[in-house]
C-alpha positions in Angstrom: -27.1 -46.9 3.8 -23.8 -44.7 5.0 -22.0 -43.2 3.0 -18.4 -43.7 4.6 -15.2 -41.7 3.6 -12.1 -43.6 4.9 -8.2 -43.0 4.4 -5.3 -43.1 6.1 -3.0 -39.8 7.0 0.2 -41.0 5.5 1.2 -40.3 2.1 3.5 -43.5 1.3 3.0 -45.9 -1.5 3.7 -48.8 0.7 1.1 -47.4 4.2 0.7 -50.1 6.5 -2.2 -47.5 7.8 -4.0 -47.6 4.5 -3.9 -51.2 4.9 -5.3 -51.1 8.2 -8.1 -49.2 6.3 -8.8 -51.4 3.5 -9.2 -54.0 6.0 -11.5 -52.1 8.2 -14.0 -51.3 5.2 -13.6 -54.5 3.5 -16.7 -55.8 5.1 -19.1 -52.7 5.0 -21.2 -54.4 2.4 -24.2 -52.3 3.7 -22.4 -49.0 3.1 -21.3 -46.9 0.5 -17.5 -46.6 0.9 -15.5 -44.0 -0.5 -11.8 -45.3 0.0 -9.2 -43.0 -0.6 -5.1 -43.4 -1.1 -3.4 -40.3 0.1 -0.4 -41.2 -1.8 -2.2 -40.3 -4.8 -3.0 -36.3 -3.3 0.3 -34.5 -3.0 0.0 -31.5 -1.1 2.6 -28.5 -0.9 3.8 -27.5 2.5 1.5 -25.1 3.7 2.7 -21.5 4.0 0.6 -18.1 3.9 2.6 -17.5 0.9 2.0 -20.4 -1.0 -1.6 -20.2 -0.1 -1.6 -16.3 -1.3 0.4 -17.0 -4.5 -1.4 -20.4 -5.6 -4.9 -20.8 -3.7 -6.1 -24.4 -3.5 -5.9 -27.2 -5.5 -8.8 -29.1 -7.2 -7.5 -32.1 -5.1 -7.7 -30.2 -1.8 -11.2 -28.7 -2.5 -12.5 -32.3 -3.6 -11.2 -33.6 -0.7 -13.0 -30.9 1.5 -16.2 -31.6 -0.5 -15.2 -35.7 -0.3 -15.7 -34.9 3.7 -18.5 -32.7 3.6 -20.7 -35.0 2.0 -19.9 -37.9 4.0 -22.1 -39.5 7.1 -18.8 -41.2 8.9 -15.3 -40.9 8.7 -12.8 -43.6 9.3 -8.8 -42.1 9.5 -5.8 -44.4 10.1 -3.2 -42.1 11.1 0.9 -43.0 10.7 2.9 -42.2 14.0 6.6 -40.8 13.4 8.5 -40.2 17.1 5.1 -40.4 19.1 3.0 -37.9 16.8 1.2 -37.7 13.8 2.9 -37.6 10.4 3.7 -34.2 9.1 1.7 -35.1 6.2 -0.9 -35.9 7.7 -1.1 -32.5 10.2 0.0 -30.5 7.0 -3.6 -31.6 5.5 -5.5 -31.3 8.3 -3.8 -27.1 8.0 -4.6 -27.1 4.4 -8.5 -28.2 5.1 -8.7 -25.9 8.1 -8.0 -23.0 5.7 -10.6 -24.0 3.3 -13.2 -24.3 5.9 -12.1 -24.4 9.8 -15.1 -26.8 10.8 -14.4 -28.8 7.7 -15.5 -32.2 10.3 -18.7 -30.4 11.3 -20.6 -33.0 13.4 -18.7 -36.0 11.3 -18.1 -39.3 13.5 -15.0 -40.0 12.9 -13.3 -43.7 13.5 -9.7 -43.6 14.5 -7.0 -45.5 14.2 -3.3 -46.0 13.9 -0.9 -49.1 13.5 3.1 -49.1 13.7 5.6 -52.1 13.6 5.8 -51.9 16.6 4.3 -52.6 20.4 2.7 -49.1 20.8 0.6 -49.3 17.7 0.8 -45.3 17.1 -1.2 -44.8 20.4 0.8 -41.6 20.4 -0.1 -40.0 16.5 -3.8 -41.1 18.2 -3.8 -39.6 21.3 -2.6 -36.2 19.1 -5.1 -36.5 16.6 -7.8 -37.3 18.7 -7.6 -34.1 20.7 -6.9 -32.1 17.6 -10.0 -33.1 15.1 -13.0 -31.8 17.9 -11.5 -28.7 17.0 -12.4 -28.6 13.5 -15.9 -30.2 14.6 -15.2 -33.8 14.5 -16.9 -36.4 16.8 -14.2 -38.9 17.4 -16.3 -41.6 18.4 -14.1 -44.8 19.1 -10.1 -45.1 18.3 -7.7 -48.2 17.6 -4.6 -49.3 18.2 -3.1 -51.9 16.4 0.4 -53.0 17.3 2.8 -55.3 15.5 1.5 -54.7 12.0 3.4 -57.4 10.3 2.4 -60.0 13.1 -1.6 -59.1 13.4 -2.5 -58.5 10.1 -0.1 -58.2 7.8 -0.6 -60.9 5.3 -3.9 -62.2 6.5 -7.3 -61.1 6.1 -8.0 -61.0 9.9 -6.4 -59.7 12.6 -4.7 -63.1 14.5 -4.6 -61.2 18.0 -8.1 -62.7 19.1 -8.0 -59.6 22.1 -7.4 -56.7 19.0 -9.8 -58.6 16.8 -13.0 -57.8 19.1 -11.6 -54.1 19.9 -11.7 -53.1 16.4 -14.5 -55.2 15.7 -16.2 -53.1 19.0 -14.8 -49.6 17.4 -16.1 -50.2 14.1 -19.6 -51.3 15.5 -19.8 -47.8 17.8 -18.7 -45.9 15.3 -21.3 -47.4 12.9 -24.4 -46.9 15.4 -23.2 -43.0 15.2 -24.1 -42.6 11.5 
């Protein structure tokens, strides 16, 4: 048995990405899955100053430690104009400063949805070239487009294409761990 950490990047109460990430870990009945709500962690901006004047938070350094003790990661990340969410690239600063491999030789599932017809390939294409950085193995990525159409109140994704994709993401990144 796994043990899975999985979140998405955005810090809104109402994430159509931390849907996305429910959904993908609803059926991991043979894993232990640690599902987190970024709304709940708010971090400051990062400066040099702030860092100097306050350290880290006890949310910051559990989160670190939350990652660290994980066999797979699975990330929805929010797209705003084409890119990831500044909340979501302030944490990935924040964790770097703590540790700057802090996603040593994790898989890493990820994914993004949007309302609309690109799905936040863009915030993916970002991320996905930023997280090997910090020692991630990005191991398979989804795109889900039209949120409110493909999954948004059902319990399956209705695009029959997008249902086997991420069905085939999920099962690669599962033979990883």
């Amino acid at each position: 048995m796994a043990k899975i950490l999985a979140f998405a990047g955005s810090n809104s109460s109402q994430s159509i990405n931390y849907k996305l990430v429910q959904f993908t870990v609803s059926g991991l009945d043979n894993h232990e899955v640690q599902l987190l709500n970024l709304a709940n962690f708010p971090f400051p901006m990062y400066s040099e100053d702030y860092e100097r004047d306050n350290g880290y938070s006890n949310s910051l350094i559990e989160l670190k430690n939350d990652i660290a003790d994980a066999d797979g990661i699975i990330i929805a990340v929010n797209e705003h104009n084409s890119n990831p969410s500044a909340y979501f690239k302030n944490l990935i600063d924040w964790l770097s400063r703590l540790e700057r491999t802090f996603l040593q030789d994790k898989p890493v599932l990820l994914m993004s949805t949007s309302k609309g017809k690109r799905g936040g390939v863009g915030a993916i294409e970002v991320v996905k070239n930023i997280l090997p950085r910090f020692g991630a193995n990005v191991t398979a990525t989804f795109s889900l487009p039209f949120f409110a159409d493909n999954l948004g109140t059902s319990n399956q994704i209705a695009d029959t294409e997008l249902a086997e994709a991420h069905s085939k993401a999920l099962k690669t990144f599962l033979e990883q761990i």
